[in-house]
C-alpha positions in Angstrom: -57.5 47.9 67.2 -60.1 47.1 64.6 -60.1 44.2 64.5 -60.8 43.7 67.9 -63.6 45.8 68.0 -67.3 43.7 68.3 -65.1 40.7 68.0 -67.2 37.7 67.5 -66.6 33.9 69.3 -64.0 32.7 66.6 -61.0 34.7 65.7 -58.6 32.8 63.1 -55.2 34.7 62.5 -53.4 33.4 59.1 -50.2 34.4 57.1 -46.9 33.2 56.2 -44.2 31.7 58.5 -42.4 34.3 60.0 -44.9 37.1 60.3 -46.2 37.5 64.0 -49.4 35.6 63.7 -48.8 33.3 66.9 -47.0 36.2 68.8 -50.8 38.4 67.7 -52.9 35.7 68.6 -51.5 35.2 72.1 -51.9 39.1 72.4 -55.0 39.1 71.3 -56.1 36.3 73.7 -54.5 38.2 76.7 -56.0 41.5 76.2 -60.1 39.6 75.5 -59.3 38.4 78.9 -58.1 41.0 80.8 -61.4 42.8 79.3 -63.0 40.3 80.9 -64.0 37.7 78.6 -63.5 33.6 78.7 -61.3 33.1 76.2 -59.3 29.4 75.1 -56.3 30.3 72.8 -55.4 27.3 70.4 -52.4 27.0 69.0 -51.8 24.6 66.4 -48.0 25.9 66.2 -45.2 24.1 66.9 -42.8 27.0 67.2 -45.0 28.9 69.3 -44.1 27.9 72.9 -47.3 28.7 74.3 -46.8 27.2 77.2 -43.3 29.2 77.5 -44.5 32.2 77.0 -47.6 31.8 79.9 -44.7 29.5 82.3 -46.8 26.4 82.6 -47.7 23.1 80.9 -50.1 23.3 78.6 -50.4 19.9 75.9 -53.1 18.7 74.4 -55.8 19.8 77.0 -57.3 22.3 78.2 -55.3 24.5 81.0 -56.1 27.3 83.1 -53.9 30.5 82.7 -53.0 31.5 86.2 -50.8 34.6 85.6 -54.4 36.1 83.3 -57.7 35.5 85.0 -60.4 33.7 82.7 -57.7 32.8 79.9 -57.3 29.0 79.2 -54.4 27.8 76.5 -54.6 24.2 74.2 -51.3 23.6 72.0 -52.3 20.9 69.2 -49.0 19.5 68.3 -50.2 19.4 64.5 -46.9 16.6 64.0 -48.1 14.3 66.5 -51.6 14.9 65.3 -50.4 13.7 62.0 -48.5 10.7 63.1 -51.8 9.9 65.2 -53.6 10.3 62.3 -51.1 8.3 59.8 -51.7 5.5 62.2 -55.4 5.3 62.3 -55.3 4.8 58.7 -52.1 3.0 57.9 -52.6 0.6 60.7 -55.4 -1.8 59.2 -53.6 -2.5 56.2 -50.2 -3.0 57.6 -49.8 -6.9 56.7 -52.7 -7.4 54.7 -50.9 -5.4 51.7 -47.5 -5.8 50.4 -44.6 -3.4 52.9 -44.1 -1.4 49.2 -47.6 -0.5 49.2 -47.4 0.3 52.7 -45.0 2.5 52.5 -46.0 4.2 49.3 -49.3 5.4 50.9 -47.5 6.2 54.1 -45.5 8.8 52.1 -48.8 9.8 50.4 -49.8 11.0 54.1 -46.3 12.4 55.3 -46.6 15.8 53.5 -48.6 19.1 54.7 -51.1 18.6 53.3 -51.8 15.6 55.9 -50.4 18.0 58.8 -52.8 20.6 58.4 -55.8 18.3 57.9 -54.9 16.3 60.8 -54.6 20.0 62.7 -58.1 20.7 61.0 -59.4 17.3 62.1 -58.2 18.2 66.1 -60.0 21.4 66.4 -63.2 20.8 64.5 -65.0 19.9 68.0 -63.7 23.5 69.2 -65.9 24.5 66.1 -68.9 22.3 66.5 -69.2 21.2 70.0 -71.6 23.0 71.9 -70.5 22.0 75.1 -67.0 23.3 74.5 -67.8 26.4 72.6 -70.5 27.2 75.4 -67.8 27.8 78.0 -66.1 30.8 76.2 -66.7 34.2 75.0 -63.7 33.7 72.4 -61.5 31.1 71.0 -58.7 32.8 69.4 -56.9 30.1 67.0 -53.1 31.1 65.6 -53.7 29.5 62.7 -56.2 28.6 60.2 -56.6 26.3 57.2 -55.8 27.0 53.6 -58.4 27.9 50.8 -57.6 24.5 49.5 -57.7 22.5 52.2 -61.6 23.5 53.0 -62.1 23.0 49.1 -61.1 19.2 49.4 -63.4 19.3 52.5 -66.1 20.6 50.9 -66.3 18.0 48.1 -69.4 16.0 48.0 -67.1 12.9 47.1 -66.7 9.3 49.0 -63.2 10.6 50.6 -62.3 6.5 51.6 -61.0 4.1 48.6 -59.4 6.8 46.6 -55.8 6.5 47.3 -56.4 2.5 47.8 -58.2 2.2 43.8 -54.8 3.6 42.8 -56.9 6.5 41.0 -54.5 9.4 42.9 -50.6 9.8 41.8 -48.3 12.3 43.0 -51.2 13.6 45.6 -52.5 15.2 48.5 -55.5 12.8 48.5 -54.3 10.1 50.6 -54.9 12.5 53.8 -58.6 12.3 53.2 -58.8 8.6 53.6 -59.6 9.0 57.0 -61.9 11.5 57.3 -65.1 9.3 56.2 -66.5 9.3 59.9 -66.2 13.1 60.4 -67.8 14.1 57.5 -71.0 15.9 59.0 -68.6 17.2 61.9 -66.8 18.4 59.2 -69.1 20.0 57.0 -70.5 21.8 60.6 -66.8 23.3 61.2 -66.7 24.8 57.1 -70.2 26.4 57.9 -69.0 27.8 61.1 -65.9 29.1 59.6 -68.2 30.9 56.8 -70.4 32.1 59.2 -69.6 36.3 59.6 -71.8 36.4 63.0 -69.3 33.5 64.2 -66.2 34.0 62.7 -63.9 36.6 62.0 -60.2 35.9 60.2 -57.4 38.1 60.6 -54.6 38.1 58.1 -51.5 38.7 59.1 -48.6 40.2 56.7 -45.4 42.3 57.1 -44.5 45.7 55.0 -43.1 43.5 52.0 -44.5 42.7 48.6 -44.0 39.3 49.1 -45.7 39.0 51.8 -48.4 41.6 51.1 -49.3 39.4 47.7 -49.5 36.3 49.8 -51.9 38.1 52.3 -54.2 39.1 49.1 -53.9 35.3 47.4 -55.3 33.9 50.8 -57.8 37.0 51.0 -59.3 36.0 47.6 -58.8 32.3 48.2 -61.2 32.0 51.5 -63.4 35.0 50.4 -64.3 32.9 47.7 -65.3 29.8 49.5 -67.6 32.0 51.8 -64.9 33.5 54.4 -65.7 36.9 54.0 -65.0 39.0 57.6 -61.8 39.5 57.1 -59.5 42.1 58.6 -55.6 42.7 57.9 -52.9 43.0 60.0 -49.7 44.8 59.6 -46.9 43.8 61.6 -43.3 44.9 62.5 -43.3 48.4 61.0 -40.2 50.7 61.7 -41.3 53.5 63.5 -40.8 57.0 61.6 -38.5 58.3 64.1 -36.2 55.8 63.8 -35.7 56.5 60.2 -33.5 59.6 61.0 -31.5 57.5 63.0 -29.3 55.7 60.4 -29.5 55.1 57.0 -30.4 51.3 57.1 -33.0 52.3 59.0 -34.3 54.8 56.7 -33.9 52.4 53.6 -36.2 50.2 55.5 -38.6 52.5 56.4 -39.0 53.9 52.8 -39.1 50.5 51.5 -42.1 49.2 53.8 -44.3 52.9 53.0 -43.3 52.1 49.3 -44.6 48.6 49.7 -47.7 49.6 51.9 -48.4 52.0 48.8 -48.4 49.6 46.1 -50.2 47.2 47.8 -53.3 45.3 46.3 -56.3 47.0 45.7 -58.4 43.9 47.5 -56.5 44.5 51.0 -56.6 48.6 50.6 -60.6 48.0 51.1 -60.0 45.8 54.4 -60.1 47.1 57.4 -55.8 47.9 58.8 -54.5 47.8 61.5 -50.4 48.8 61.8 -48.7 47.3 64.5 -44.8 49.0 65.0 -41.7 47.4 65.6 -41.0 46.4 68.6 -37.2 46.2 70.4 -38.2 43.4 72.2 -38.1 39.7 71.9 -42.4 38.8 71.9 -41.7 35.9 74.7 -43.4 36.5 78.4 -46.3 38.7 80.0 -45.3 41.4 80.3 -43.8 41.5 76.1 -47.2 40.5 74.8 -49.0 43.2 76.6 -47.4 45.5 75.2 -47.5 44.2 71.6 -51.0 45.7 71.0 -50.7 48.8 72.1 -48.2 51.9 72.3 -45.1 51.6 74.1 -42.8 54.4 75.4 -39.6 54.7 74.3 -37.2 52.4 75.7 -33.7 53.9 76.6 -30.9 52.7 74.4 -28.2 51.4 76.9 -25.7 50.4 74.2 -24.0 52.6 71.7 -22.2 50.9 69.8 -23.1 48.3 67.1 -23.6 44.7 67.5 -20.7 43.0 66.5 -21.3 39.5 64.8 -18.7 37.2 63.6 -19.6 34.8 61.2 -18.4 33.4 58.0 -19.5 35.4 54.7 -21.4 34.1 51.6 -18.0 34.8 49.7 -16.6 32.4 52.1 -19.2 29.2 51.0 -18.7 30.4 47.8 -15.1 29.7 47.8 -15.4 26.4 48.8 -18.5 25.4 46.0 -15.5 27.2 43.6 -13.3 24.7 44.6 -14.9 21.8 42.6 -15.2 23.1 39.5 -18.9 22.4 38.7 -21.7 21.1 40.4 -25.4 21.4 41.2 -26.4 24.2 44.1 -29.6 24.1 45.0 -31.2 27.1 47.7 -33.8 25.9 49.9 -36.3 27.1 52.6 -39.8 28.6 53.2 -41.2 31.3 51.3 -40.2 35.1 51.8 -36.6 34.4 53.2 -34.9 35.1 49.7 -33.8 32.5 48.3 -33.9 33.7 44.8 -31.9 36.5 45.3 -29.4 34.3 46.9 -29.3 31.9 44.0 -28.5 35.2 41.9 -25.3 36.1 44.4 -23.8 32.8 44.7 -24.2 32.4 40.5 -23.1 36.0 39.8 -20.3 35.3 42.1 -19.2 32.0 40.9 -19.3 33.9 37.5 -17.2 36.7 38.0 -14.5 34.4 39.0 -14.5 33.5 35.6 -16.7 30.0 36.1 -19.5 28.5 33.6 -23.1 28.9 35.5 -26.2 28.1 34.2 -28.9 29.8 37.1 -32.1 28.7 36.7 -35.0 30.5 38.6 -39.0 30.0 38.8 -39.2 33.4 40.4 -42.4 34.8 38.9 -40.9 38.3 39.1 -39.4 38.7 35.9 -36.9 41.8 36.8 -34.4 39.3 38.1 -34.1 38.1 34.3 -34.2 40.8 32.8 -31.2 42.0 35.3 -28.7 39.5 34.4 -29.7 38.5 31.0 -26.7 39.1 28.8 -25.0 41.6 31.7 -22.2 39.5 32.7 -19.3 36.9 30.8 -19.6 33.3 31.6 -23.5 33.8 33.2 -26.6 32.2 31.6 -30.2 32.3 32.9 -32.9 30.8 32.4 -36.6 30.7 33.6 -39.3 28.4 34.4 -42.5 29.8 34.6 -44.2 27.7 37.2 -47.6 28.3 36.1 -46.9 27.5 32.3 -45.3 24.2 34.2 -48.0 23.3 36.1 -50.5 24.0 33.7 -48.7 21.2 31.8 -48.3 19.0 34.7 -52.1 19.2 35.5 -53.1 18.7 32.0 -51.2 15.5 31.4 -52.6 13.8 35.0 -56.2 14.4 34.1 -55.6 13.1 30.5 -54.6 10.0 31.9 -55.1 9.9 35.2 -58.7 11.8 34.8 -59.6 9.8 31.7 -62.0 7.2 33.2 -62.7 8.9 36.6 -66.6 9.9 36.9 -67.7 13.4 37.5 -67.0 13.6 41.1 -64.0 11.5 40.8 -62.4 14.2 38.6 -63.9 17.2 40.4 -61.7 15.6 43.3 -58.8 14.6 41.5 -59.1 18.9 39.9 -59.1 20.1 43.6 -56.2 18.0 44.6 -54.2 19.0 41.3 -54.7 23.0 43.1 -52.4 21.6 46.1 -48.9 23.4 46.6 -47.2 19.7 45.9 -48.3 20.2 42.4 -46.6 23.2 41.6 -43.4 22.1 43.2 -43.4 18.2 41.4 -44.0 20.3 37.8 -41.0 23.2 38.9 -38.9 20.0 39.5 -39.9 18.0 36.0 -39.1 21.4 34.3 -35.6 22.0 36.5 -34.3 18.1 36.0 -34.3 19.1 32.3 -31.2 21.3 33.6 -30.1 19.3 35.9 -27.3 17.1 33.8 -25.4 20.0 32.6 -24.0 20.4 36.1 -21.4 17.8 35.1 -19.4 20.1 33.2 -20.4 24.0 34.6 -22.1 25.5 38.2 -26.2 24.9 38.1 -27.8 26.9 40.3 -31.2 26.4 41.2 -33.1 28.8 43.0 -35.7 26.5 44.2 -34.9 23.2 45.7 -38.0 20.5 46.3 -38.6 19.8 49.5 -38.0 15.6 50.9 -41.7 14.7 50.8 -41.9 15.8 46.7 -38.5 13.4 46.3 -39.9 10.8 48.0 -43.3 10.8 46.7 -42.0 11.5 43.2 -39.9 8.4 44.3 -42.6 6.4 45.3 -44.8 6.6 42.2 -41.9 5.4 40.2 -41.3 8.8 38.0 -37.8 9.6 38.6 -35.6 6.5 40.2 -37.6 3.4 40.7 -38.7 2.8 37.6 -35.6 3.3 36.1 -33.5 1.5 38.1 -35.8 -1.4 37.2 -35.5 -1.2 33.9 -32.0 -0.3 33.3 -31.0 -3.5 36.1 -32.7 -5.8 34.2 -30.1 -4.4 31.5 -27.2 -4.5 33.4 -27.2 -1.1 32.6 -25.4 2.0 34.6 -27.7 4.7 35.0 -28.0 8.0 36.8 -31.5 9.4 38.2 -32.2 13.0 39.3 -32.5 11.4 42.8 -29.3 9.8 42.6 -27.8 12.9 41.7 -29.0 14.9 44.9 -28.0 12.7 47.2 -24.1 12.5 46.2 -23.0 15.3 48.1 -19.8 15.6 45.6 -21.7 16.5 42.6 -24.9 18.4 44.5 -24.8 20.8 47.4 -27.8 22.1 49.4 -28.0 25.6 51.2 -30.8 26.2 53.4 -32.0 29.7 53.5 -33.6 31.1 56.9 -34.2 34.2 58.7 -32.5 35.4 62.3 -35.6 34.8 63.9 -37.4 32.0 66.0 -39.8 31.2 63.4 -38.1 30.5 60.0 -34.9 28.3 61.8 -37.4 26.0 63.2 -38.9 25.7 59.7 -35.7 25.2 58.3 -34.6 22.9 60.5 -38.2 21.0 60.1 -37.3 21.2 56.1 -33.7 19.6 57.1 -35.0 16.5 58.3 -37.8 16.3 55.7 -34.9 16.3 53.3 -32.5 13.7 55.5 -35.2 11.6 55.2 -35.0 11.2 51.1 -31.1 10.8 51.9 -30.0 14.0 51.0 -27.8 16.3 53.5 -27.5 19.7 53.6 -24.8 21.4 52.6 -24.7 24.6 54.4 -27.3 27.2 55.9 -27.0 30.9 55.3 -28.5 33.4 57.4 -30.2 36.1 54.9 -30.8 39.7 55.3 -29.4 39.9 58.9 -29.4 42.9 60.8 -26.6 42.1 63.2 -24.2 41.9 60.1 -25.3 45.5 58.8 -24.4 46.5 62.0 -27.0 49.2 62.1 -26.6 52.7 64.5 -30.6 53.1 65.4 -31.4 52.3 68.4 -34.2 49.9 67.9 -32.4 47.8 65.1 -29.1 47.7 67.5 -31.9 46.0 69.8 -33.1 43.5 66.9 -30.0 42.6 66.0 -28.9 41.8 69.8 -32.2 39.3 69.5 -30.6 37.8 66.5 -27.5 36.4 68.0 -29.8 33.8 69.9 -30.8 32.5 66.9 -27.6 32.7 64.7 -25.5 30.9 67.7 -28.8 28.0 67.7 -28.2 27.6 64.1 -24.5 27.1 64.3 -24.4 25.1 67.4 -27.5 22.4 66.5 -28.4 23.1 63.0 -25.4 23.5 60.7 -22.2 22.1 59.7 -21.2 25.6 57.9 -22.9 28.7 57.7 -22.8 32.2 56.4 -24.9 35.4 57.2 -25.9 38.0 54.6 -26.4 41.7 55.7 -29.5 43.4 55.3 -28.5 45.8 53.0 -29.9 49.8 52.4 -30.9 48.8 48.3 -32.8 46.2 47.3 -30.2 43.8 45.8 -30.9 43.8 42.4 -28.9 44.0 39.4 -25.3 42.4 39.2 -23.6 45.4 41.4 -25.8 44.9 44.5 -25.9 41.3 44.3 -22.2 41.2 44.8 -22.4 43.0 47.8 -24.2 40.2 49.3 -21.1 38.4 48.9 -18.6 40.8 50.0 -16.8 40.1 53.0 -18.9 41.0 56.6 -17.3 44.1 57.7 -14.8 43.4 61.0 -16.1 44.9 64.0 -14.4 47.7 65.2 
């Protein structure tokens, strides 16, 4: 592997949820050590199981790896490193300031932004401790921190008193309250992570555009703040020989070469390395050692298909159908299709003869251009997220910005960059829409996740503010926020993956949501290969892995579910996108 090759002391593997990073890193770690290197593996993931996968307790501390000579494991849970961290900062104000403005700035630190800097703030000493780093050829880390994270670390800036002198709004500043203290530990770790002789970073991706365009954003993200040894990772692809096998299996195959060709220019000039498919769930010894390298042939035992049994999208459908109109909103983590969902369940709804208005921020215009006009009782419409927060950014540093020195607006810039902006502009554009649902279907195709509600909530710029207002009245009023939460006029479907990785996101992104009183509706299980019920070998092996997982999510996650085939054409265009709602096929 390349990227192995005259590895230096750090190695950082980054990509999206879902696509092998953890499962790479812990490889990685295993083979270093069997070549005879000290290694310490760090995971800051809490769907990882490190400690699972090696068969012993590991925590927060450092632990020998008795089943791998000279390997030692550290799991930073990056939640209770938040919480930790929320209550070093929250705790001296709590009942010296009024339990509103408490609570306001403890939802200004209960987003990601203040997870991933709390993670950042754990293993900064494993950057800049010489006595820690002294003890290991390698530490191999399964993560790393965004472009914009570093950024706001970077900032020459007093990082205390922002969030306090009210100066922040809808933000990701209030996470940086706390960091005064570390600041030269800090500004050791971002030189150690720009350091090419120290540092190398690994970016993960899978054979998909989606994922292939995230792996180049990140790319020209850290290159640009000085991150420049970088090395790409392709994960997960079908092997050729399994493409004569079936033909879901060769509609995969052709798809990932198709997306490997057209892949951007900036990751074509980094070194590759292709990692296959494997039939095997990545959990245990004996599965990681193999993940690196080639593996014979395993003999297919079973020949007949996997049979799954679960309810179809048609079936969910049916029931949103029932109430005539309403708001459906799609949620969960990038990649796992929610906007091609959105399209089925409103195409669907449609050709039952139903009003729908979908409404999509998918920056891939095709999708509009596909249903535009194509089909009675169907309107779309698109908000272009960039246009949106462009606006968004604009109006906060007009009057937010106005009287902020230089360094105050450099910082308040920088922490107008932060993913919460995009998705507080998306949802100012999409509650535009959001009252027509009381007389046709609204289908969103982005929902906002619990911590934008309530932090949109906090600052007064949806339901607070007006309820004030319109009570002194005597008014009767109705806020986006109310909407959501009555279940009878809004349902949420949460969007995941048959794999380890995107349910326990999901089920993270349920409780973020429970939390701004809003329950889900319904999760649906996309692009499952248990309910194509493919002939290959290998994929007849996958989709045995993904019962685990579907059975988890209907036993502890959902109240109702649905699963989605992976189908042989990209589902796009009115035809296809019906098939997603078809009826699963019985087993035989």
């Amino acid at each position: 592997m390349k990227f192995l090759e005259g590895a230096p002391r750090f190695l950082f593997f980054t990509g999206k949820g879902g696509v092998g990073k953890t499962s790479i890193a812990c490889a990685t770690a295993i083979q270093l050590a069997e070549a005879g290197r000290r290694v310490l593996l760090v995971s800051t993931d809490p769907a990882s199981n490190v400690g699972q996968v090696f068969g012993v307790s590991i925590g927060n501390k450092i632990t020998s790896i008795s089943d791998v000579s000279r390997l030692f494991a550290l799991e930073i849970d990056p939640e209770a490193a938040a919480q930790a961290y929320r209550d070093r900062i929250v705790g001296p104000v709590r009942g010296q300031l009024p339990e509103a403005v408490v609570k306001g700035i403890e939802e200004q630190l209960s987003g990601a932004c203040t997870t991933e800097i709390a993670a950042f703030d754990e293993f900064t000493a494993l950057l800049t401790d010489t006595e820690i780093t002294s003890s290991y050829d390698h530490i191999v880390f399964d993560t790393a921190p965004t472009g914009h994270t570093i950024r706001l670390l970077q900032l020459p800036v007093a990082w205390s008193g922002f969030l306090e002198a009210g100066k922040g709004d809808a933000s990701c500043l209030g996470p940086l309250a706390g960091l005064e203290k570390q600041r030269t530990q800090y500004s050791a770790a971002v030189q150690a992570l720009a350091d090419g002789q120290r540092t190398r970073l690994v970016l993960v991706a899978r054979a998909q555009n989606s994922a292939l365009r995230e792996a180049a954003r990140t790319h020209g993200e850290l290159a640009a703040i000085g991150l420049t040894q970088q090395f790409l990772i392709v994960n997960g692809l079908l092997p050729e020989e399994e493409a004569a096998l079936d033909p879901l299996a060769k509609a995969i195959y052709g798809r990932e070469q198709a997306a490997l060709a057209a892949m951007p220019d900036e990751l074509h000039a980094l070194p590759r390395d292709d990692v296959p498919l494997k039939p095997f769930n990545l959990v245990g010894l004996d599965a990681l050692r193999q993940l690196l390298v080639e593996t014979a042939p395993q003999p297919d035992a079973a020949g007949e298909p996997v049979a799954l049994r679960a309810p179809s999208l048609s079936d969910l459908v049916d029931d949103i159908a029932a109430d005539g109109h309403g708001l459906v909103m799609l949620m969960g983590k990038g990649g796992v299709g929610k906007t091609t969902l959105a399209a089925a369940v409103a195409v669907e709804l449609a050709r039952r003869g139903l009003p729908v208005h979908l409404t999509t921020s998918d920056p891939a215009a095709h999708l509009t251009e596909t249903l535009h006009g194509s089909m009675a009782h169907l309107t779309v419409s698109r908000i272009d997220p960039h246009a949106e927060t462009e606006r968004y950014r604009q109006e906060v540093l007009r009057t937010k910005g106005a009287k902020l020195d230089a360094q105050g607006r450099a910082l308040l810039e920088e922490d107008l960059r932060s993913p919460c902006t995009e998705e507080i502009a998306v949802f100012q554009a999409f509650s535009r829409i959001i009252r027509e649902a009381g007389e046709k279907f609204v289908v969103m195709d982005t929902a906002p996740t619990g911590h934008t509600l309530l932090l949109l909530d906090a600052t007064g710029a949806y339901h607070r503010e007006v309820a004030r207002m319109l009570d002194a009245k005597g008014g009767h009023y109705t806020t986006p926020m109310m909407q959501l939460q009555d279940s009878k006029r809004t349902k949420v479907l949460f969007v995941s993956l048959a794999e380890t990785t995107p349910v326990l996101e999901a089920a993270n992104l349920q409780a973020d949501l429970r939390r701004a009183g809003i329950e889900p509706w319904a999760w649906v299980i996309n692009n499952s290969v248990a309910a194509a019920r493919p002939r290959s070998p290998l994929l007849r092996k996958r989709a045995q892995n993904e019962l685990v997982e579907v059975e988890k999510v209907a036993r502890l996650h959902a109240r109702r579910y649905a699963a989605v085939p992976l189908l042989e054409e990209e589902p796009v265009g009115v035809e296809r996108l019906l098939k997603l709602a078809a009826p699963l096929r019985e087993p035989a």
